[in-house]
TIVO-2410 file (N, C-alpha, C; in nm, 3 decimals):
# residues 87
REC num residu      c1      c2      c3 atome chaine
REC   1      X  16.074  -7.979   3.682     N      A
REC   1      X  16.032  -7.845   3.716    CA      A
REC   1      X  16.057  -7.755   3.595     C      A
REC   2      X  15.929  -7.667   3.558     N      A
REC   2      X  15.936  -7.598   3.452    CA      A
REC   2      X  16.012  -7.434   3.519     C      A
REC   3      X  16.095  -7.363   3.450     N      A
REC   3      X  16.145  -7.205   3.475    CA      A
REC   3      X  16.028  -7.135   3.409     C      A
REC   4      X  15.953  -7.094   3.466     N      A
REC   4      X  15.837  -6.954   3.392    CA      A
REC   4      X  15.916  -6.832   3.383     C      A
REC   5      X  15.967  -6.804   3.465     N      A
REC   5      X  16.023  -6.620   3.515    CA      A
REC   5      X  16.144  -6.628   3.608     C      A
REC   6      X  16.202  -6.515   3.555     N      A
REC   6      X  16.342  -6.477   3.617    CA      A
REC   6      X  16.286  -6.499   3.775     C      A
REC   7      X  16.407  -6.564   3.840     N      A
REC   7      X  16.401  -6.520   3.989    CA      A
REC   7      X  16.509  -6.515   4.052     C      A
REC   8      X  16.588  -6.455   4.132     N      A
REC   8      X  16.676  -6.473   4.218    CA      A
REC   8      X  16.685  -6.443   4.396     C      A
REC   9      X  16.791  -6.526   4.423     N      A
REC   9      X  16.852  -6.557   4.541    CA      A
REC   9      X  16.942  -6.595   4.604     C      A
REC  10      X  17.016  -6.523   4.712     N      A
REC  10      X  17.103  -6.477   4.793    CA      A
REC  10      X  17.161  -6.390   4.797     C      A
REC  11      X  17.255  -6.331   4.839     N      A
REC  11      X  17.312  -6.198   4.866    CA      A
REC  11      X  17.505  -6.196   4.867     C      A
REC  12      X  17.499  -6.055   4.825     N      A
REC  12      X  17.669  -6.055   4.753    CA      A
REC  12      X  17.757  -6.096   4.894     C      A
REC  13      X  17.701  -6.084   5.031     N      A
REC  13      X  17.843  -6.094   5.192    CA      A
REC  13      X  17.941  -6.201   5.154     C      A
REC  14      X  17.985  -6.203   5.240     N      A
REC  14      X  18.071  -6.318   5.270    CA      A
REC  14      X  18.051  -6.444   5.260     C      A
REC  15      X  18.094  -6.521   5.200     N      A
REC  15      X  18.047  -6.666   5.237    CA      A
REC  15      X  17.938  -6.717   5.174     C      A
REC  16      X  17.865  -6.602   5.085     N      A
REC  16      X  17.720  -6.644   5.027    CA      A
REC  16      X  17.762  -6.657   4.867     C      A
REC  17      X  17.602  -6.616   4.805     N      A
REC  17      X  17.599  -6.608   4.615    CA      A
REC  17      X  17.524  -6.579   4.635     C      A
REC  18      X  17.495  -6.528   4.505     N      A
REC  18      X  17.354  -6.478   4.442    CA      A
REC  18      X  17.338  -6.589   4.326     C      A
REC  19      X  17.196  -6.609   4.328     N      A
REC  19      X  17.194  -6.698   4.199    CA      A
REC  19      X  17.032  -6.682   4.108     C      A
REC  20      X  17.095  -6.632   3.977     N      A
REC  20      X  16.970  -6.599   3.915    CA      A
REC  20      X  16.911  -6.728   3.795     C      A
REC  21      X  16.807  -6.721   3.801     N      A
REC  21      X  16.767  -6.842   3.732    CA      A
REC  21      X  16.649  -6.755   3.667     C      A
REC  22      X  16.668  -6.823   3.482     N      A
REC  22      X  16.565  -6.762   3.388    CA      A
REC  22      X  16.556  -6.865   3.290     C      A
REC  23      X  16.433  -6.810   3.192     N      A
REC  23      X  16.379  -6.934   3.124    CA      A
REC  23      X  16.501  -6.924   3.010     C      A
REC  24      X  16.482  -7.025   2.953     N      A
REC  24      X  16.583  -7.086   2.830    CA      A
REC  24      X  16.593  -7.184   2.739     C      A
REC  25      X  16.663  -7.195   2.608     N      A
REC  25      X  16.589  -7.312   2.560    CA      A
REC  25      X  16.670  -7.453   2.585     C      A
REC  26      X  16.798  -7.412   2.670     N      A
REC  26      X  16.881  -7.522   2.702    CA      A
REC  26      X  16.943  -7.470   2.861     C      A
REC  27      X  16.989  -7.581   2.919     N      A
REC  27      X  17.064  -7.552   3.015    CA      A
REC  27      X  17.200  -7.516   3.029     C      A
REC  28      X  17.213  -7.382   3.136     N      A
REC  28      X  17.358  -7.337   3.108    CA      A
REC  28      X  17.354  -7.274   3.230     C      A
REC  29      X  17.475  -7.322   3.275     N      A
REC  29      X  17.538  -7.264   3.413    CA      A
REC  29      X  17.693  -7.130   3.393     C      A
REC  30      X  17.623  -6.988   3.440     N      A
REC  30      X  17.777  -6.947   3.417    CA      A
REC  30      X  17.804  -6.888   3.575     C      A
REC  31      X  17.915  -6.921   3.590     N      A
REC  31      X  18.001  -6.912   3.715    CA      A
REC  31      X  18.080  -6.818   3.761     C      A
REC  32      X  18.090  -6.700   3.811     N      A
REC  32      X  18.174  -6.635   3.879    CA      A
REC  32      X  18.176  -6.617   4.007     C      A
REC  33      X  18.330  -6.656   4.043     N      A
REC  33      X  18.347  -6.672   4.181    CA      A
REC  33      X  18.455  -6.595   4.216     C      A
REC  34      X  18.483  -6.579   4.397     N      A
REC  34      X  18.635  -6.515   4.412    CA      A
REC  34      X  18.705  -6.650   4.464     C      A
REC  35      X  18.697  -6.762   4.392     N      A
REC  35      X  18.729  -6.875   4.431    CA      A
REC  35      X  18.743  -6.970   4.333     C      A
REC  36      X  18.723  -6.957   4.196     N      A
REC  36      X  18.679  -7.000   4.085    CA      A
REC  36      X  18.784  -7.107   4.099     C      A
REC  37      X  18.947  -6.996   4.024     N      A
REC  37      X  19.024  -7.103   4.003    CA      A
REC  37      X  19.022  -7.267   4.094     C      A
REC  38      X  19.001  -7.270   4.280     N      A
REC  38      X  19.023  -7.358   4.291    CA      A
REC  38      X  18.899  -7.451   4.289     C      A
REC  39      X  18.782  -7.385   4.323     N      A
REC  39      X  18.651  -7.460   4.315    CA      A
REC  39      X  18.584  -7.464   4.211     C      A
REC  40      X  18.576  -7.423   4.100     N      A
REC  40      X  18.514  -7.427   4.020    CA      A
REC  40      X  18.383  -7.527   3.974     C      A
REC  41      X  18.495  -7.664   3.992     N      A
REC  41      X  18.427  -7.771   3.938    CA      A
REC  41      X  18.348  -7.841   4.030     C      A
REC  42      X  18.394  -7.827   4.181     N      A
REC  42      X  18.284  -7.851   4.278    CA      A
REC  42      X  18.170  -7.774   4.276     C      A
REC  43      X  18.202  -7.606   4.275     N      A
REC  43      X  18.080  -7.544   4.295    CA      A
REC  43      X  17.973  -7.557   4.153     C      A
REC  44      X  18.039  -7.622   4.011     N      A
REC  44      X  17.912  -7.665   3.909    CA      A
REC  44      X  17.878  -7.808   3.924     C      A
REC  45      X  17.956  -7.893   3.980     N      A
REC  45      X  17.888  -8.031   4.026    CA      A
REC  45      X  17.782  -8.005   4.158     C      A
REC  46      X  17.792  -7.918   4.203     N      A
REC  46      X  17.676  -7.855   4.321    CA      A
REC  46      X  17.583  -7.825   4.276     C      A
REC  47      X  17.601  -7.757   4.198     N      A
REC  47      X  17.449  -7.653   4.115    CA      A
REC  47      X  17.417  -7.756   3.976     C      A
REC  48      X  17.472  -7.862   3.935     N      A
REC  48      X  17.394  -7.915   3.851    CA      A
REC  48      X  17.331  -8.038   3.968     C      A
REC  49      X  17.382  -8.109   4.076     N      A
REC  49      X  17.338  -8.184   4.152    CA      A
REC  49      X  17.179  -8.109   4.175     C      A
REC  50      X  17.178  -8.002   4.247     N      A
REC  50      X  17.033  -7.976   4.278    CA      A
REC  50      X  16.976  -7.959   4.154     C      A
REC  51      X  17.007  -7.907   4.067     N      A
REC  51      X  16.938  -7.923   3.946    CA      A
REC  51      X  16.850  -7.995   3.914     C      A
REC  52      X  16.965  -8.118   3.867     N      A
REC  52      X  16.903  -8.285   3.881    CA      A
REC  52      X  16.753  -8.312   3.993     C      A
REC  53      X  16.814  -8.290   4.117     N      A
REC  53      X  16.726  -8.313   4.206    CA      A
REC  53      X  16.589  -8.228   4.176     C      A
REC  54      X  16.561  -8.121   4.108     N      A
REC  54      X  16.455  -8.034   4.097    CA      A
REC  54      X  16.402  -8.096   3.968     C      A
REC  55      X  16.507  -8.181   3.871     N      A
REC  55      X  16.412  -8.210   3.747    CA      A
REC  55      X  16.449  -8.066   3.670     C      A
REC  56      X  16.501  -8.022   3.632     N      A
REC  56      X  16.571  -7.878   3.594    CA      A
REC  56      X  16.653  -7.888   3.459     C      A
REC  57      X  16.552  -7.888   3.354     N      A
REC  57      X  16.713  -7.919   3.211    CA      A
REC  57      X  16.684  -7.816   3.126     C      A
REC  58      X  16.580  -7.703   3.126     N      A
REC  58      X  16.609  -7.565   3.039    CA      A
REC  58      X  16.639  -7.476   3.158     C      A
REC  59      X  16.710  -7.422   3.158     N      A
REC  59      X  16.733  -7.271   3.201    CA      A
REC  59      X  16.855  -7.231   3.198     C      A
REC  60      X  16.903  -7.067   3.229     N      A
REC  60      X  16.980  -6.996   3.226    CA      A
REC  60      X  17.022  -7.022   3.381     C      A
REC  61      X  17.115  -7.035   3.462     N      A
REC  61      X  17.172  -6.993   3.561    CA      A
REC  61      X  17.272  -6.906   3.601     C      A
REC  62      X  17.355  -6.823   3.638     N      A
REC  62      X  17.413  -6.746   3.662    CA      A
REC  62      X  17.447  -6.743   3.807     C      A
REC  63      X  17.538  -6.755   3.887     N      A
REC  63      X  17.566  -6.777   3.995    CA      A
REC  63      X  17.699  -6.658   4.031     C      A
REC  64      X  17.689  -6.604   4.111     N      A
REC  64      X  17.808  -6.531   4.152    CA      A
REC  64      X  17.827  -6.572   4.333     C      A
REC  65      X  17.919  -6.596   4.327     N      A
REC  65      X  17.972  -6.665   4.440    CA      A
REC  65      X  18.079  -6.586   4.520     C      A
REC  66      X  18.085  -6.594   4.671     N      A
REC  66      X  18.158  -6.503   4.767    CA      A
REC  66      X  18.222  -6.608   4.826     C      A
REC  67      X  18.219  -6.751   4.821     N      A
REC  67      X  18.278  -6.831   4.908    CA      A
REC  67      X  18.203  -6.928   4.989     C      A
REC  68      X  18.071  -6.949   4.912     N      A
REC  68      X  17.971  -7.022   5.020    CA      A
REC  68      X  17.997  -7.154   5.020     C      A
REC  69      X  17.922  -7.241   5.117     N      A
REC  69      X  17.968  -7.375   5.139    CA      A
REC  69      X  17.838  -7.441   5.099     C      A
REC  70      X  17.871  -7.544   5.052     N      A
REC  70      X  17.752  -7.661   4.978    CA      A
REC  70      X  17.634  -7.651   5.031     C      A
REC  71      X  17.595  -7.621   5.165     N      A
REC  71      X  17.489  -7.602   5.246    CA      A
REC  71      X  17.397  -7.480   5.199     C      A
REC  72      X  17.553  -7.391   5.175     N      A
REC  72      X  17.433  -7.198   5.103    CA      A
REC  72      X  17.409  -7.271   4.955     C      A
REC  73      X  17.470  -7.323   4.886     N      A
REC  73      X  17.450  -7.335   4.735    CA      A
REC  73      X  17.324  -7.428   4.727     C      A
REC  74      X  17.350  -7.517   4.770     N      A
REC  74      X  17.194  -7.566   4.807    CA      A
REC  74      X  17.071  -7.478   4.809     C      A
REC  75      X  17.074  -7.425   4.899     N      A
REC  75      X  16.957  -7.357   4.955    CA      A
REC  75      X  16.990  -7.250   4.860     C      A
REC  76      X  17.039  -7.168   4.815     N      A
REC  76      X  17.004  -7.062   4.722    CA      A
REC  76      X  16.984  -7.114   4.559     C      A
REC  77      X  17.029  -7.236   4.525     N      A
REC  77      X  16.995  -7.283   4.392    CA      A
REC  77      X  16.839  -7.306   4.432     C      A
REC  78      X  16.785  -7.394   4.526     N      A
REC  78      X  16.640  -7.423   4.550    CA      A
REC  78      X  16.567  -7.345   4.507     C      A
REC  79      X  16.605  -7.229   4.619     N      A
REC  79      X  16.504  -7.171   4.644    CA      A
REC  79      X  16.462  -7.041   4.509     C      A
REC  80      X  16.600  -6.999   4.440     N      A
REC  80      X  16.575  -6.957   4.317    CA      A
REC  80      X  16.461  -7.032   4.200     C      A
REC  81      X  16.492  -7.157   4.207     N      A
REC  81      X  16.451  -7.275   4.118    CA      A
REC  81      X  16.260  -7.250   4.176     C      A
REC  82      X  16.286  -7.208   4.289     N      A
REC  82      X  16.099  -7.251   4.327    CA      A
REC  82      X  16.039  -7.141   4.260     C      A
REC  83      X  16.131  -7.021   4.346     N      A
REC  83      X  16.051  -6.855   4.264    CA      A
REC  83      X  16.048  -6.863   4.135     C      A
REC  84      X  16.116  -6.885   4.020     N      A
REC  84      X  16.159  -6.905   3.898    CA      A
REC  84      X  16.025  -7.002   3.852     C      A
REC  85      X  15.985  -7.124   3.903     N      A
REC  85      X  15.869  -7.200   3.854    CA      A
REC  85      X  15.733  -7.151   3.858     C      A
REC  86      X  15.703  -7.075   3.981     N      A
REC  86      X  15.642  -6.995   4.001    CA      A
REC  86      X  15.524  -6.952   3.909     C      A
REC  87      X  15.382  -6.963   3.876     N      A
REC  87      X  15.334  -6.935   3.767    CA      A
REC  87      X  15.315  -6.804   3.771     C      A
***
């Protein structure tokens, strides 16, 4: 999957992220969470997993995180990743 244009998705509540995805000439994930210290490395083995799964190796990601569970990160990496391909 090619990134054409900025897109993002989800929202700052509880339990969620926001996650913005833009074009780039390499892949890079940056992470802020209110959870960082202990998840960190789960919540970027999450977001490069769907990655993978989308076929995804240039872009910018940016993720800010409230505490969501593998189920929201999922679905908000996706669905960023679709708007973002988007022609």
């Amino acid at each position: 999957m090619d990134i054409h244009r900025k897109a993002t998705a989800g929202t700052m509540q509880s339990s969620d992220l926001v996650v913005n995805v833009e074009p780039a000439e390499r892949l890079e994930i940056q992470i802020e969470s209110t959870v960082k210290k202990q998840f960190e490395p789960l919540i970027r083995a999450r977001i490069e997993d769907a990655l993978r799964r989308q076929g995804v190796t240039r872009a910018l990601v940016r993720v800010s995180d409230r505490g969501a569970l593998d189920y929201a990160i999922d679905a908000r990496v996706e669905t960023a990743l679709r708007r973002a391909a988007e022609a």
